[in-house]
C-alpha positions as CSV (number, residue, x, y, z in Angstrom):
1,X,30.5,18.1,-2.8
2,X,31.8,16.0,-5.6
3,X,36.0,16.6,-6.0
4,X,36.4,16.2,-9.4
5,X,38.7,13.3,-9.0
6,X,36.1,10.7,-9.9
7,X,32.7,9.9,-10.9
8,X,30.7,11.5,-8.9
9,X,28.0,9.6,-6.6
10,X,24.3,9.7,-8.4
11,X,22.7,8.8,-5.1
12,X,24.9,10.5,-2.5
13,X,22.5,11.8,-0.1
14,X,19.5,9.6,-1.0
15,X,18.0,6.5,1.5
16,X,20.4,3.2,0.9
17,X,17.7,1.9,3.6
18,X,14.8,2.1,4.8
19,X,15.3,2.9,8.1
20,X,17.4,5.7,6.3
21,X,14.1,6.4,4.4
22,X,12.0,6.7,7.7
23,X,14.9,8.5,9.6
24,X,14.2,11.9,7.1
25,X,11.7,11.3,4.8
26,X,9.0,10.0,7.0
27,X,10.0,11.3,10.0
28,X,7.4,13.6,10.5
29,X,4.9,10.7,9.7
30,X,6.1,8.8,12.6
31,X,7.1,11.2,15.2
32,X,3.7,10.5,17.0
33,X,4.2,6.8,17.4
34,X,6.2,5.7,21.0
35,X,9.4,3.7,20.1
36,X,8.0,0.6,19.7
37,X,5.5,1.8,17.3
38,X,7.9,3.3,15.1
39,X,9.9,0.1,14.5
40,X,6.6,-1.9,14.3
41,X,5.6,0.6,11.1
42,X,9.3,0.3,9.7
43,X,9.1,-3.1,10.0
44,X,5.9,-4.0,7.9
45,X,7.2,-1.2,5.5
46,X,10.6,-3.5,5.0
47,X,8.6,-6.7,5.0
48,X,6.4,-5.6,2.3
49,X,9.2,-4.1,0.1
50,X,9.8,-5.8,-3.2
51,X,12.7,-3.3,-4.2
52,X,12.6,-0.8,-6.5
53,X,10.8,2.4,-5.6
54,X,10.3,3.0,-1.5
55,X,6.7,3.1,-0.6
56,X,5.0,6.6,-0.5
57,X,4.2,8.8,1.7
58,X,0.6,8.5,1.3
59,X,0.4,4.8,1.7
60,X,2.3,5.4,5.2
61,X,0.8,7.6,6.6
62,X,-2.5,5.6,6.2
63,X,0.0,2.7,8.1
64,X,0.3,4.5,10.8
65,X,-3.5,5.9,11.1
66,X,-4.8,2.6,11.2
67,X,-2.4,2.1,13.8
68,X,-2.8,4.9,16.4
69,X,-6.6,4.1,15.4
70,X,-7.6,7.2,13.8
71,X,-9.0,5.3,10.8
72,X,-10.4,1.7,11.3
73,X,-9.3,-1.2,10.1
74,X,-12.2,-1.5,7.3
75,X,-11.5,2.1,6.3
76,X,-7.9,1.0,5.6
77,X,-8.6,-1.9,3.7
78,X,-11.2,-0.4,1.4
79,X,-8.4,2.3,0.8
80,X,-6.0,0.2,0.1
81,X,-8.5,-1.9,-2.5
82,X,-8.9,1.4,-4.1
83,X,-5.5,2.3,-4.2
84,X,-4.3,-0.8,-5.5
85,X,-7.1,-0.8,-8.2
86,X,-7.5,3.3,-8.8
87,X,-6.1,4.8,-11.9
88,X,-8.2,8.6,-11.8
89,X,-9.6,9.6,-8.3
90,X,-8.1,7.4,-5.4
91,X,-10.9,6.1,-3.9
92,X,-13.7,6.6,-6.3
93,X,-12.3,3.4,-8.6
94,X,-12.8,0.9,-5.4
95,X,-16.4,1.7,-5.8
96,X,-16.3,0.8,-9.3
97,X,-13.9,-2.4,-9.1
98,X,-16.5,-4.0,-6.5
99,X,-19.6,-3.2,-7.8
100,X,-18.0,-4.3,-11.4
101,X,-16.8,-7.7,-9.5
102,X,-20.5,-8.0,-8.2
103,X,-21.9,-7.2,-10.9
104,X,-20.3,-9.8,-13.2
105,X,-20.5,-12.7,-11.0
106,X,-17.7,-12.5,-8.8
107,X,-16.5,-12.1,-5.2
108,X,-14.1,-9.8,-3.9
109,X,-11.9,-11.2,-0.5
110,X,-13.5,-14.8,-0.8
111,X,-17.5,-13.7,-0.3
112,X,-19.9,-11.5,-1.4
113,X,-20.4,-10.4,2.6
114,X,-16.4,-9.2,2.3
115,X,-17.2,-7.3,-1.1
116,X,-19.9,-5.9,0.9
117,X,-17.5,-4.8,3.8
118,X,-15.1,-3.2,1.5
119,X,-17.9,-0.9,0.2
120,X,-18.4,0.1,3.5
121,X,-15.1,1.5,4.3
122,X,-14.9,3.6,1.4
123,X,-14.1,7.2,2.0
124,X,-15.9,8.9,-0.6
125,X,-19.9,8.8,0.1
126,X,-21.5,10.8,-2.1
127,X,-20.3,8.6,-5.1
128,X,-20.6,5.7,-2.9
129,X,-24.5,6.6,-2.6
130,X,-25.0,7.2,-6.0
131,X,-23.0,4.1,-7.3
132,X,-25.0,1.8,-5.1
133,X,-28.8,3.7,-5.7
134,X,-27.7,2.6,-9.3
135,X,-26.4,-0.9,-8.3
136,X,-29.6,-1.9,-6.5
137,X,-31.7,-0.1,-9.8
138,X,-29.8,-2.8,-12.0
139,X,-30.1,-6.0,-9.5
140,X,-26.8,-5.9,-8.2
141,X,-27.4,-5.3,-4.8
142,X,-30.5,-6.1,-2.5
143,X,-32.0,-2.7,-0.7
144,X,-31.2,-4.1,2.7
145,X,-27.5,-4.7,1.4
146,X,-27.5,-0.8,0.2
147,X,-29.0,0.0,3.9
148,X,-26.0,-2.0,5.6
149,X,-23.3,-0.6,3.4
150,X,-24.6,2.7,3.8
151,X,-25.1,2.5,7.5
152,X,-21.6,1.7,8.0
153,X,-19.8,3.8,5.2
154,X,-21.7,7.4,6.6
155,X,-20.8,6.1,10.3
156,X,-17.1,6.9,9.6
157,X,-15.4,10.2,10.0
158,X,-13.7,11.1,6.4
159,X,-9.7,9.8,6.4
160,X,-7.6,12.5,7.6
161,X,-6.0,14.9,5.0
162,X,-2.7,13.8,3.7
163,X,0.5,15.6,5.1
164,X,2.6,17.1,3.2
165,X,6.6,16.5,3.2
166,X,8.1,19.1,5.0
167,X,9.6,22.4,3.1
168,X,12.9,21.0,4.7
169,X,13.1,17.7,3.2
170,X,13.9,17.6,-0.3
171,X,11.8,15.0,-2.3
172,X,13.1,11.7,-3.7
173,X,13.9,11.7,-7.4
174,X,10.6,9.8,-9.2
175,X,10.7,6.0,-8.6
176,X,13.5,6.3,-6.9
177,X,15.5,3.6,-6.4
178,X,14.7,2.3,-9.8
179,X,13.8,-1.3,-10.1
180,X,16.3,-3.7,-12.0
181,X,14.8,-5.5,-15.3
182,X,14.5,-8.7,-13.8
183,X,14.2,-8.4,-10.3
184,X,13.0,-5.1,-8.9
185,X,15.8,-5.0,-6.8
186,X,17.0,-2.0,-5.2
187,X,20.3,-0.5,-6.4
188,X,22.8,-1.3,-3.9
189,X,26.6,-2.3,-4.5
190,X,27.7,-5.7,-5.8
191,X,29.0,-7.7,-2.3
192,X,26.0,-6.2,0.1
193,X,24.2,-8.7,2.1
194,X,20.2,-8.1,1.7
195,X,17.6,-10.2,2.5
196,X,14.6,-10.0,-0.4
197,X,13.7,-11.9,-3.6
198,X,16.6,-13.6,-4.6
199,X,15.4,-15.2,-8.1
200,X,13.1,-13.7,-10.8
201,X,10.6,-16.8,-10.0
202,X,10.7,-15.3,-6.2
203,X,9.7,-12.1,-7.4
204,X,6.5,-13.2,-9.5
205,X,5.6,-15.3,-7.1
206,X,5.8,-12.2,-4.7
207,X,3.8,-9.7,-7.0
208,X,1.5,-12.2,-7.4
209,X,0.8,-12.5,-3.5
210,X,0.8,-8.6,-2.9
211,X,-2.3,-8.3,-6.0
212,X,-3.9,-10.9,-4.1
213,X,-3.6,-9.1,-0.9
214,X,-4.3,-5.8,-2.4
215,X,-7.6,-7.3,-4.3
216,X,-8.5,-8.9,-1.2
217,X,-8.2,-12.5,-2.1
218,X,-5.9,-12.7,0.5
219,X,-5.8,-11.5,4.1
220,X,-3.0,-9.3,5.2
221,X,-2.2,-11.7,7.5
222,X,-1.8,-14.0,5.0
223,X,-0.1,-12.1,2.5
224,X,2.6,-11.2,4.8
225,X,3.8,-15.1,5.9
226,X,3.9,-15.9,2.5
227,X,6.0,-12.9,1.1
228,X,8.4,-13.8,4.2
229,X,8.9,-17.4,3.2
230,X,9.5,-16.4,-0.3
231,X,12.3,-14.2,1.3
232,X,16.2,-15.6,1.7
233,X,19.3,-14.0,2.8
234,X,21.7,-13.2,-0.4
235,X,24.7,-11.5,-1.5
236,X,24.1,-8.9,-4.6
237,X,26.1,-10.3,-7.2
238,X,29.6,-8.8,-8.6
């Protein structure tokens, strides 16, 4: 409890970390995963940290599905296409962004056969059906590339419900911790030693390699080595 005797603390209690972050407010996310496992998912969830905001809930626990294998790895990536791309109904706007891509002359992840994968792993069939029943009425796609997608996409169990943080666990403030102007940075003390983005160039270059992954241009694979070599070790400035 704050004394009175100074200012008080606005983030006393909240994640400086995040393995502070996954110690409480993901803790019930990970608590099926051995040891090992657990610092495997904290690790990619530090690696592919820009600052700012910590990653959701949602977006971990599909992490860790993909890696106890309760959702494949095609099911993941089409969610994450849609996530990165969705602005109304999660997975529903992946549909659109491929087909659109298609559509117009474009790939999506280097080939048409990838933009025909992500389809695939999209969770949400019945729009899925009727998106591509209208896709191969308009030329878009061939009738055997509607029977492949289709094959695949209703030979996947629906992606598990997402769990809810527990009653115990108060929720972070919204976008918390909030990104700096320049570089998305999050707010620790001037003097800590961090590893991240240490110049605004950095951090374009960075959010320009996580679209790419997230639009599939890029493989994850790839994405991550080159969001690691953009990292350095820095102190936060005075």
């Amino acid at each position: 409890m704050h004394d009175g005797t100074g200012p008080a603390d606005a983030t006393a209690g909240l994640p400086r970390t995040m393995g502070e972050y996954a110690d409480r407010w993901l803790a019930d996310l990970l608590d099926p995963l051995d040891p090992a496992g657990r610092r495997m998912i904290v690790q990619v969830l530090a690696m592919n940290w820009m600052g700012g905001p910590l990653p959701d809930r949602e977006s971990v626990q599909r992490l860790i599905e993909t890696h106890m294998g309760r959702i494949s790895e095609q099911q993941y990536a089409a969610w994450m296409l849609s996530f990165a791309t969705g602005h109304g109904e999660g997975l529903s706007d992946g549909i659109d962004h491929v087909l659109d891509r298609l559509a117009g002359g474009f790939e999506v992840g280097g080939s048409r056969e990838k933009a025909l994968w992500y389809l695939a792993g999209m969770d949400d069939t019945r729009r899925l059906l009727a998106r591509v029943d209208a896709a191969v009425a308009a030329g878009v796609l061939t009738r055997t590339e509607r029977a492949l997608v289709l094959t695949h996409a209703f030979s996947y169990p629906p992606l598990p419900p997402l769990t809810p943080l527990p009653a115990d666990v108060e929720p972070l403030p919204k976008s918390y911790p909030p990104s700096t102007p320049d570089y998305g940075a999050v707010a620790l003390g001037p003097g800590t030693r961090v590893r991240g983005y240490a110049t605004l160039a950095a951090c374009r270059e960075a959010a320009k390699v996580k679209a790419q992954m997230r639009s599939g241009e890029l493989s994850r694979d790839e994405a991550l080595r080159m969001l690691d070599a953009l990292r350095t070790d820095f102190t936060l400035p005075e």
